[in-house]
N, C-alpha and C positions, 0 to 999 in steps of 0.2 A: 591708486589703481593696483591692483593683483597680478604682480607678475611672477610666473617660474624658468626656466632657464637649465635646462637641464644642460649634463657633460660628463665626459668622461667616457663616453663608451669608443668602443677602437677591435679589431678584429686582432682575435686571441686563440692562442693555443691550447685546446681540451686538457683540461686539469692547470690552466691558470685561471690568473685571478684580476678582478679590475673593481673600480672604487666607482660610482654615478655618483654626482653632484646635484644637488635640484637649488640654486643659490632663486631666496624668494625675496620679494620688495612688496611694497602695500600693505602687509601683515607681518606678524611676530610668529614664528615656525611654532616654538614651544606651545601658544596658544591654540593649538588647534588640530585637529587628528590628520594624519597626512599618510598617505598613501604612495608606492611603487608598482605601476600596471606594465604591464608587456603586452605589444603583437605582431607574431610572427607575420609572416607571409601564409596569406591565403586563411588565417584563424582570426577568431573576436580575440578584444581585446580582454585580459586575464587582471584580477590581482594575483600579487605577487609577494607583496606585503604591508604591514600596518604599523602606524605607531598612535598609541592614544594620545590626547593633547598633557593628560597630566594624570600619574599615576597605571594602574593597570598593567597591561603587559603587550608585547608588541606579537602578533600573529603573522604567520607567512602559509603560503601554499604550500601543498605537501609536495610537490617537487623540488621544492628549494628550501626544505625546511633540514639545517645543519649544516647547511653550505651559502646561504643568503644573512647579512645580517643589514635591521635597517634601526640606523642612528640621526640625531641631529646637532648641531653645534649654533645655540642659540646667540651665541658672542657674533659668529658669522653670519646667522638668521638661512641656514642651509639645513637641507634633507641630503643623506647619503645612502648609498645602498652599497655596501662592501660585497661584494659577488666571489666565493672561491670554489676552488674545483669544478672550475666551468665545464660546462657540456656541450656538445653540438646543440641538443634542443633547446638548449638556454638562447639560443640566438634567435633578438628581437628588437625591435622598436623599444626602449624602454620610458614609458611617462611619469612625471611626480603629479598629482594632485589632490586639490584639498577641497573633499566634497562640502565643508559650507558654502565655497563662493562656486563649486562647479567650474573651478579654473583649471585648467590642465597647461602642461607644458609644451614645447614642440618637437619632443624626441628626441634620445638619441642611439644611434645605430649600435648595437652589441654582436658582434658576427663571431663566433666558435668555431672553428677549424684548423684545421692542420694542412 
């Protein structure tokens, strides 16, 4: 069974920085393209960034492109999203999901403020 498990998010001060965790079970992270979505209050939900299953290059939204970085640690079978120079509109529900199986995670909270 396909599970993700997101973490890590926590209410931060503009122009810091936080690490999301997507720890997965039922599959192998490395095998398969995997994804970081966000939604705010009141907006659809957005990508945010990408990682191909093998080779290629990883793609992010241009609002967080030089300040978002998305990694994975297949020894752990985890997706990360390294988040720096936060923003207030950076603040969101943040999901991993891996469009083969159309599994998604159950959030978690990213709030930017001072």
């Amino acid at each position: 069974q396909v599970q993700l498990v997101e973490s890590g998010g926590d209410l931060v001060q503009p122009g810091g920085s936080l690490r999301l965790s997507c720890a997965a079970s039922g599959f192998t992270v490395s095998s398969y393209v995997m994804r970081w979505y966000r939604q705010a209050p009141g907006k659809e939900r957005e990508l945010v960034a990408h990682i191909p299953s093998a080779g290629g290059s990883t793609n992010y939204a241009d609002s967080v492109k030089g300040r978002f970085s998305i990694s994975r640690d297949n020894v752990k079978n985890t997706l990360y999203l390294q988040m720096n120079s936060l923003k207030a509109e950076d603040t969101a529900v943040y999901y991993c999901h891996v469009p083969t199986f159309g599994s998604w995670g159950q959030g978690t909270q990213v709030t930017v403020s001072s």
